[in-house]
PDB file of N, CA, C and O in Angstrom, chain B, residues numbered from 101:
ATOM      1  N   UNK B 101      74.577  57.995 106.036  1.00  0.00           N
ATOM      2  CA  UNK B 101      75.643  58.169 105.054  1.00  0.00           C
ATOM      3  C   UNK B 101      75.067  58.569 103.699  1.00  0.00           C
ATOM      4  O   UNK B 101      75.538  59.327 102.851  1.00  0.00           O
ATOM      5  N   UNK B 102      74.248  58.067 103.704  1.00  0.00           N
ATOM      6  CA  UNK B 102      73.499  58.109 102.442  1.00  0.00           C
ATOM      7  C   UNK B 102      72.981  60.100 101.809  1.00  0.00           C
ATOM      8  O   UNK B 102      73.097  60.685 100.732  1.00  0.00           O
ATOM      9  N   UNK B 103      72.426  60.502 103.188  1.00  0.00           N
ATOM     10  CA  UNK B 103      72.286  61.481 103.387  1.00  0.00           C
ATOM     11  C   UNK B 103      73.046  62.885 102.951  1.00  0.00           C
ATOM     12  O   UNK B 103      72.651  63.859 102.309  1.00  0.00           O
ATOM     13  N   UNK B 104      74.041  62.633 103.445  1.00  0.00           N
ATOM     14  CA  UNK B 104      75.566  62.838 103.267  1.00  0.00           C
ATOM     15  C   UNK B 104      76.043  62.998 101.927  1.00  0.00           C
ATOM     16  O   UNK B 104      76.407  63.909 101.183  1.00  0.00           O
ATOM     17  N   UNK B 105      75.936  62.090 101.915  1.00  0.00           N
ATOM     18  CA  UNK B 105      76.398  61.827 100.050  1.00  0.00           C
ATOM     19  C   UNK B 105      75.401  62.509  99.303  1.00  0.00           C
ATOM     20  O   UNK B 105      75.999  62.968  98.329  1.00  0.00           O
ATOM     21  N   UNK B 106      74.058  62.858  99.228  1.00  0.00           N
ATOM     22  CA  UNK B 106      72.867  63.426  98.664  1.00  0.00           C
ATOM     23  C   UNK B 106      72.770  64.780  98.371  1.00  0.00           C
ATOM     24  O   UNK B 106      72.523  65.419  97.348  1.00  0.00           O
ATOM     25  N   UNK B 107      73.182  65.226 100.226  1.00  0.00           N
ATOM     26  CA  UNK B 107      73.367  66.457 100.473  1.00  0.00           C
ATOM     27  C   UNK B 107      74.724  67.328  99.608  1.00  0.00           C
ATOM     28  O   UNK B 107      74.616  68.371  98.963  1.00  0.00           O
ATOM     29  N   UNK B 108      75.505  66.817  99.758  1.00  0.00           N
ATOM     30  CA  UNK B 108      76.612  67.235  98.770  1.00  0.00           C
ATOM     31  C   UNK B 108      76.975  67.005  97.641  1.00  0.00           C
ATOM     32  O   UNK B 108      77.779  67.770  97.109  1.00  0.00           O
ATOM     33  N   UNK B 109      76.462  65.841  96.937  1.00  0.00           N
ATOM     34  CA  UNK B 109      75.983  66.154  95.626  1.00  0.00           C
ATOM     35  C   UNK B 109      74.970  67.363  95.405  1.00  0.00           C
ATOM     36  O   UNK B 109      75.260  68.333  94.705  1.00  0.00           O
ATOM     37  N   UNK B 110      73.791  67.219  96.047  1.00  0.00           N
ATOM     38  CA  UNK B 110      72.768  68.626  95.191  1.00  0.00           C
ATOM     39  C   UNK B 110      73.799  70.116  95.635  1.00  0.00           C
ATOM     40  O   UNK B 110      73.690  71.054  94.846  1.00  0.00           O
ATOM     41  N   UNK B 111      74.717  70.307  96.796  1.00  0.00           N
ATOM     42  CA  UNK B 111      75.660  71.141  97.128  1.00  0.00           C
ATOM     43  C   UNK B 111      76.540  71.183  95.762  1.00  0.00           C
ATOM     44  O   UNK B 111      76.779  72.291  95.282  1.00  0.00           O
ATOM     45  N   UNK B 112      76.836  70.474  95.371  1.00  0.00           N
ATOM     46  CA  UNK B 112      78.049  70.363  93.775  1.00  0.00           C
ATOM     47  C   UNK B 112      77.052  71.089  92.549  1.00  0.00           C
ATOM     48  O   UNK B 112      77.466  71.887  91.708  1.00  0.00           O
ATOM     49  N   UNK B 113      76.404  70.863  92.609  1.00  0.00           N
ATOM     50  CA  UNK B 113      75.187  71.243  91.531  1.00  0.00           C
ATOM     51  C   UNK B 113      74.706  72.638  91.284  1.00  0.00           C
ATOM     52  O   UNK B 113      74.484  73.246  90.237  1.00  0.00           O
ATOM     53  N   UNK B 114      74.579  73.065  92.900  1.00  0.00           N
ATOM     54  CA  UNK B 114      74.223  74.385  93.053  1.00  0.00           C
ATOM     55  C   UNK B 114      74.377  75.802  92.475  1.00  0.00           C
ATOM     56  O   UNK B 114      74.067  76.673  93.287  1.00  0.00           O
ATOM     57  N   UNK B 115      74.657  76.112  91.636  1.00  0.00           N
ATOM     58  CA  UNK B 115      75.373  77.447  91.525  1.00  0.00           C
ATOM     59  C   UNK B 115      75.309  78.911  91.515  1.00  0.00           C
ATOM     60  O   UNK B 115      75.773  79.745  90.737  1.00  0.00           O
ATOM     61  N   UNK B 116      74.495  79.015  92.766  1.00  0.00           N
ATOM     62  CA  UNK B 116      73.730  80.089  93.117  1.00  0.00           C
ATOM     63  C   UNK B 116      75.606  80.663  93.955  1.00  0.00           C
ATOM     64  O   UNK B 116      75.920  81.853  93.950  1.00  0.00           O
ATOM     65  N   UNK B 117      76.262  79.906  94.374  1.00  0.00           N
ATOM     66  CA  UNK B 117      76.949  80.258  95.173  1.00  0.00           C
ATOM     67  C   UNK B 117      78.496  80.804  94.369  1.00  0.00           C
ATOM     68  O   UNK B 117      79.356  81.632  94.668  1.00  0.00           O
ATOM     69  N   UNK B 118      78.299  79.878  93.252  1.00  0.00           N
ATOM     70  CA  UNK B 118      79.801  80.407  92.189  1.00  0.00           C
ATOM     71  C   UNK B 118      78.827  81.952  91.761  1.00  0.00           C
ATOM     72  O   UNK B 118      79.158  83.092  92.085  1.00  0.00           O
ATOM     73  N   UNK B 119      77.769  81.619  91.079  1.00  0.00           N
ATOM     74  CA  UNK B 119      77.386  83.052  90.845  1.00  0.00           C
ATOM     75  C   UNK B 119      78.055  84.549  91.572  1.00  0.00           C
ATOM     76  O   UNK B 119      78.714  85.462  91.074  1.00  0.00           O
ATOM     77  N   UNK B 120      77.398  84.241  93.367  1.00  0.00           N
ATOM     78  CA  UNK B 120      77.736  85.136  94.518  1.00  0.00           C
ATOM     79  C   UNK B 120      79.467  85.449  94.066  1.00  0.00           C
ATOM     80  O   UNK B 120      79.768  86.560  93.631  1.00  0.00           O
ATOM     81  N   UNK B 121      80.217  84.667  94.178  1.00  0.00           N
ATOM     82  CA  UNK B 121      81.052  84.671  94.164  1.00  0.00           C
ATOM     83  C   UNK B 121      82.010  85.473  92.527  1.00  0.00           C
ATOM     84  O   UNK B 121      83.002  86.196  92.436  1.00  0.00           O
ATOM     85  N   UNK B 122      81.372  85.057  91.826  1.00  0.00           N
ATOM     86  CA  UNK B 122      82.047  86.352  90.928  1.00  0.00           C
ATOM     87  C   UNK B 122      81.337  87.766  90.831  1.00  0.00           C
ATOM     88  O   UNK B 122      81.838  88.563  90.038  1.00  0.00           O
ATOM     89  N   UNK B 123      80.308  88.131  91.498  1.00  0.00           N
ATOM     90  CA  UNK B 123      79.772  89.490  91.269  1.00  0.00           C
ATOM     91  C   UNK B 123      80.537  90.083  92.668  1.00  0.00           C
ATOM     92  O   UNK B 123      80.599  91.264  93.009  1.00  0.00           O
ATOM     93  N   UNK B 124      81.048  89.010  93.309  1.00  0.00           N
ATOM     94  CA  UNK B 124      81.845  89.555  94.779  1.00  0.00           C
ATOM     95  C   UNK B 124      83.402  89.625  94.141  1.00  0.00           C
ATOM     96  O   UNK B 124      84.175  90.178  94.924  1.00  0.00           O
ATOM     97  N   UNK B 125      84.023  89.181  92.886  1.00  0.00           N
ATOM     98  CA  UNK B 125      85.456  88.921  92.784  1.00  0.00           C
ATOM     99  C   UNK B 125      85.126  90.950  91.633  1.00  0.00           C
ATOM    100  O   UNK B 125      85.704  92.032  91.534  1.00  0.00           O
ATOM    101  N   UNK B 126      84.139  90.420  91.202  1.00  0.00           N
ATOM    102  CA  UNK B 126      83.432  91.843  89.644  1.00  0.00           C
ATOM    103  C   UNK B 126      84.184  93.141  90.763  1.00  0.00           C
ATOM    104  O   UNK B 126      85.230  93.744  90.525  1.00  0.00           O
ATOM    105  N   UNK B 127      83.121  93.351  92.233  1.00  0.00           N
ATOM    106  CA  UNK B 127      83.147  94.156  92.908  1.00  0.00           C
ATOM    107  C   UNK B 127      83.997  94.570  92.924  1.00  0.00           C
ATOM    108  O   UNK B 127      84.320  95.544  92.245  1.00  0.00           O
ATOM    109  N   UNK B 128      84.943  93.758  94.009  1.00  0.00           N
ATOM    110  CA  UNK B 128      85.998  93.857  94.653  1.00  0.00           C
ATOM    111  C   UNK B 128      87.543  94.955  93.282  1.00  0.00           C
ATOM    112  O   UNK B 128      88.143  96.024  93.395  1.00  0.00           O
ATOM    113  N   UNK B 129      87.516  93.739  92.103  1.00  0.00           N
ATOM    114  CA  UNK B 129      88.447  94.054  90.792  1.00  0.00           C
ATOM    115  C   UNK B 129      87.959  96.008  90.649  1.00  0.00           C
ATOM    116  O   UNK B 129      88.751  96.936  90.481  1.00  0.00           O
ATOM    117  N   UNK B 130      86.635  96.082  90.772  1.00  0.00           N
ATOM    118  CA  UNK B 130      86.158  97.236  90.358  1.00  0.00           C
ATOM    119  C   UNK B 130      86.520  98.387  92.057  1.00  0.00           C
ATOM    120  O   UNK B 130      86.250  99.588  92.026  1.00  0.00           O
ATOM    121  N   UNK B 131      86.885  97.987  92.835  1.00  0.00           N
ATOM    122  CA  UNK B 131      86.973  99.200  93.934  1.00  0.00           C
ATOM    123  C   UNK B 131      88.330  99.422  94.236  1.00  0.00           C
ATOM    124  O   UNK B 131      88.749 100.371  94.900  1.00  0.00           O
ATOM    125  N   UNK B 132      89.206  98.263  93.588  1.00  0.00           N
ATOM    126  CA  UNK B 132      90.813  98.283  93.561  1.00  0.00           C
ATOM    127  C   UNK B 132      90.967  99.076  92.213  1.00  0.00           C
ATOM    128  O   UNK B 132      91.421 100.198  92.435  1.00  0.00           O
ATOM    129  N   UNK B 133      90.803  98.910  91.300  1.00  0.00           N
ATOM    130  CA  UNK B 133      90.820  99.898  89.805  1.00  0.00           C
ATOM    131  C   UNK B 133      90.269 101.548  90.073  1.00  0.00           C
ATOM    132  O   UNK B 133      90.662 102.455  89.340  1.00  0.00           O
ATOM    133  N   UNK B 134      89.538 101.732  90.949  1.00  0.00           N
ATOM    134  CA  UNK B 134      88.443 102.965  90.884  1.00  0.00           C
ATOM    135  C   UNK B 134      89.842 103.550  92.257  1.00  0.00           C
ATOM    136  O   UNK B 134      89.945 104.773  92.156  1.00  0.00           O
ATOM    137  N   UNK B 135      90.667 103.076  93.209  1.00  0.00           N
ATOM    138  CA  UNK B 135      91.492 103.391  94.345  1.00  0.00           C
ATOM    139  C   UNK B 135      92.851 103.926  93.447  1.00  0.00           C
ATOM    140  O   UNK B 135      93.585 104.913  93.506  1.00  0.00           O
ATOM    141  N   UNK B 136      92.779 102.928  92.740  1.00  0.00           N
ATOM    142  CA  UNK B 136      94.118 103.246  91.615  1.00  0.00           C
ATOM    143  C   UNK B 136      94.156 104.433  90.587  1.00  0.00           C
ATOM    144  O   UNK B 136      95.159 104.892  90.040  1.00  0.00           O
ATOM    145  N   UNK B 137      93.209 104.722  90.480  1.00  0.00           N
ATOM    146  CA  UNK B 137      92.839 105.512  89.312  1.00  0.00           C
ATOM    147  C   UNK B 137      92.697 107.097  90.345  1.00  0.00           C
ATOM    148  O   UNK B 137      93.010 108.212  89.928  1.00  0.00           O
ATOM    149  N   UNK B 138      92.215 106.824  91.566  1.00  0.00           N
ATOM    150  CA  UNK B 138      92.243 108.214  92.634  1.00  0.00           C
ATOM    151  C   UNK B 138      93.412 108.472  92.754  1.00  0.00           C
ATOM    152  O   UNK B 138      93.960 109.553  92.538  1.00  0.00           O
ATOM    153  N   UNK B 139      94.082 107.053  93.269  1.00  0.00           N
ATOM    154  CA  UNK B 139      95.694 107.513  93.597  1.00  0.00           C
ATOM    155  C   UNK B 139      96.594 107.902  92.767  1.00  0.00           C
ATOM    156  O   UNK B 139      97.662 108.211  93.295  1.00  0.00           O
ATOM    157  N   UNK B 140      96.515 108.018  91.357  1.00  0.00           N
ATOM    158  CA  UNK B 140      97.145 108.697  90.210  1.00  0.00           C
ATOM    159  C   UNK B 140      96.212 109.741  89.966  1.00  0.00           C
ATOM    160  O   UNK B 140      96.924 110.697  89.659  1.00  0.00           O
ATOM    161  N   UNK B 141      95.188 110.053  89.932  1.00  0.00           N
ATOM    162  CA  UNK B 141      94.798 111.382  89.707  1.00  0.00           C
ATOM    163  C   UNK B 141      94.713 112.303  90.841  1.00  0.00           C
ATOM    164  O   UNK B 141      94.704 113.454  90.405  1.00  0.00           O
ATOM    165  N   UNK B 142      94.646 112.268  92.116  1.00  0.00           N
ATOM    166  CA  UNK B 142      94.727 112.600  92.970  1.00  0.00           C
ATOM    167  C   UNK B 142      94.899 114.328  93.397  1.00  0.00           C
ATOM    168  O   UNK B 142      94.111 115.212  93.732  1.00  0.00           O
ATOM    169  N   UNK B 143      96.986 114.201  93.086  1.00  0.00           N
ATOM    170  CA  UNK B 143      96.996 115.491  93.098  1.00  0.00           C
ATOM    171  C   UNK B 143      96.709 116.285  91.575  1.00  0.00           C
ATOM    172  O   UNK B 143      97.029 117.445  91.317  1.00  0.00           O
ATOM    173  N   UNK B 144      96.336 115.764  91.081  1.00  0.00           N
ATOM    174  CA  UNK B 144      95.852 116.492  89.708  1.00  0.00           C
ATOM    175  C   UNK B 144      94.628 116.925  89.706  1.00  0.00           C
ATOM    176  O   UNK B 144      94.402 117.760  88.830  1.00  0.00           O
ATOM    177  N   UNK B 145      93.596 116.596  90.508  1.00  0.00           N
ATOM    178  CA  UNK B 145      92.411 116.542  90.723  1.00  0.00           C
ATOM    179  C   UNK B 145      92.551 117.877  91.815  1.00  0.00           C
ATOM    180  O   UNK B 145      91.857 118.867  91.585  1.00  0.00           O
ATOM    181  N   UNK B 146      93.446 117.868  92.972  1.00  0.00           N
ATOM    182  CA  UNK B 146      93.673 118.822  94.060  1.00  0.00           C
ATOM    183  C   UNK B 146      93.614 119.745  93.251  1.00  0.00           C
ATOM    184  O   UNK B 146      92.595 120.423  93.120  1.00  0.00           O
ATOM    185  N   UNK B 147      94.864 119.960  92.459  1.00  0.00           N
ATOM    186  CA  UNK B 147      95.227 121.405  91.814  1.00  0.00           C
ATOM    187  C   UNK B 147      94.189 121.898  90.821  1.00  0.00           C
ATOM    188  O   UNK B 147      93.996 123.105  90.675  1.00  0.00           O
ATOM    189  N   UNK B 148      93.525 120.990  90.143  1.00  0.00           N
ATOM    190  CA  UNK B 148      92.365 121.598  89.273  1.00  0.00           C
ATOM    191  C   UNK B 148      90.986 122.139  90.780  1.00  0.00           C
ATOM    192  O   UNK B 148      90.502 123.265  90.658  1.00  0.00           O
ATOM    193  N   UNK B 149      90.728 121.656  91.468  1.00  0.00           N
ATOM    194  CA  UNK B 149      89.962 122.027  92.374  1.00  0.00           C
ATOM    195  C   UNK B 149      90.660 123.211  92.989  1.00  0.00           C
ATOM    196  O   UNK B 149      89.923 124.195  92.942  1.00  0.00           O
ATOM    197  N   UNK B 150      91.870 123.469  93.571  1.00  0.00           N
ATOM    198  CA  UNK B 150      92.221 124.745  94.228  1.00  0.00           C
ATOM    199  C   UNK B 150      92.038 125.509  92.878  1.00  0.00           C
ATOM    200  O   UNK B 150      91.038 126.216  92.753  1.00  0.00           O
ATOM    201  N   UNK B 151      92.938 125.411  91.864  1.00  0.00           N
ATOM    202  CA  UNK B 151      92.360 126.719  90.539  1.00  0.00           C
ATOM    203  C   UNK B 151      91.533 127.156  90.575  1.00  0.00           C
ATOM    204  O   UNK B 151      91.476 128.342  90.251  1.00  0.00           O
ATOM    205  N   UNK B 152      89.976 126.210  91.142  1.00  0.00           N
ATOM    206  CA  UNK B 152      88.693 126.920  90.917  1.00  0.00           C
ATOM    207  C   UNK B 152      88.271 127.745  91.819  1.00  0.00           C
ATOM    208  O   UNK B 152      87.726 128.835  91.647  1.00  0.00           O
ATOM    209  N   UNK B 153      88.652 126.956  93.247  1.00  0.00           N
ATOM    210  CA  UNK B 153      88.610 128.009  94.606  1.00  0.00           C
ATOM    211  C   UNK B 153      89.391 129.508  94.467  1.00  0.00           C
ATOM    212  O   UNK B 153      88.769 130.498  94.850  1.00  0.00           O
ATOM    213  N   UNK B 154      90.743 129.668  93.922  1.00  0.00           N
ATOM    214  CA  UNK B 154      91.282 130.717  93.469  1.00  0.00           C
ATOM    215  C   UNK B 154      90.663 131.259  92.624  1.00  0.00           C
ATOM    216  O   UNK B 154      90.827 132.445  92.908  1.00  0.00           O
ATOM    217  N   UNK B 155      89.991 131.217  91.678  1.00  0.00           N
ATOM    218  CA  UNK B 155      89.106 131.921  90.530  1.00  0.00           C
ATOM    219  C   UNK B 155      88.143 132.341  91.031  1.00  0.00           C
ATOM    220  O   UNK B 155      87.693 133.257  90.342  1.00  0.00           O
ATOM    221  N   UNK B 156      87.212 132.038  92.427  1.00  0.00           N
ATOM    222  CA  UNK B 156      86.061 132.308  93.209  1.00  0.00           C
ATOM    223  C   UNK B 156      86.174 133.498  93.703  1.00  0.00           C
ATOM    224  O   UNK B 156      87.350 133.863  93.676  1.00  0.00           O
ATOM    225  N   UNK B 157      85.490 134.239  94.128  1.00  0.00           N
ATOM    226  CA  UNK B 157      85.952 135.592  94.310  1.00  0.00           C
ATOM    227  C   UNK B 157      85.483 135.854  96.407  1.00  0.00           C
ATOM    228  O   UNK B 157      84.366 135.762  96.917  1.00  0.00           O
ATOM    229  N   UNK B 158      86.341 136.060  96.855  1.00  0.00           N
ATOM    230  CA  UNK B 158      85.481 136.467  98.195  1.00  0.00           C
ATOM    231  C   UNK B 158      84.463 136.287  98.554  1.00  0.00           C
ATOM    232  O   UNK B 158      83.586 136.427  97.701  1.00  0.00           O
ATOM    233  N   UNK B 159      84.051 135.915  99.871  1.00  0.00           N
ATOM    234  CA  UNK B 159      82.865 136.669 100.425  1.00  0.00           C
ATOM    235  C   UNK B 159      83.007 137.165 101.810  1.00  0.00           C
ATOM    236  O   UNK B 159      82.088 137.790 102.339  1.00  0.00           O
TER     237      UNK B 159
END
């Protein structure tokens, strides 16, 4: 029991694991913002890219 109790105290202490855990919440905030920001620029981004293909000349 004793053990137990030891083990999860130095577990409470730890914070290698809250660390993990916000550079995983950082990530995550940052690949939902960067999806959002495609999905409103999107077709604006299309039409500036076809303009340029149209301005290209044959081959």
């Amino acid at each position: 029991m004793n053990r137990i109790l030891t083990t999860t105290l130095a577990l409470g202490r730890d914070r290698r694991g809250v660390t993990a855990l916000e550079y995983a919440l950082i990530a995550a905030f940052t690949a939902v913002a960067i999806a959002g920001v495609l999905a409103l620029l999107g077709p604006r981004l299309s039409g500036v890219f076809q303009t340029i293909v149209n301005a290209l000349p044959s081959v």
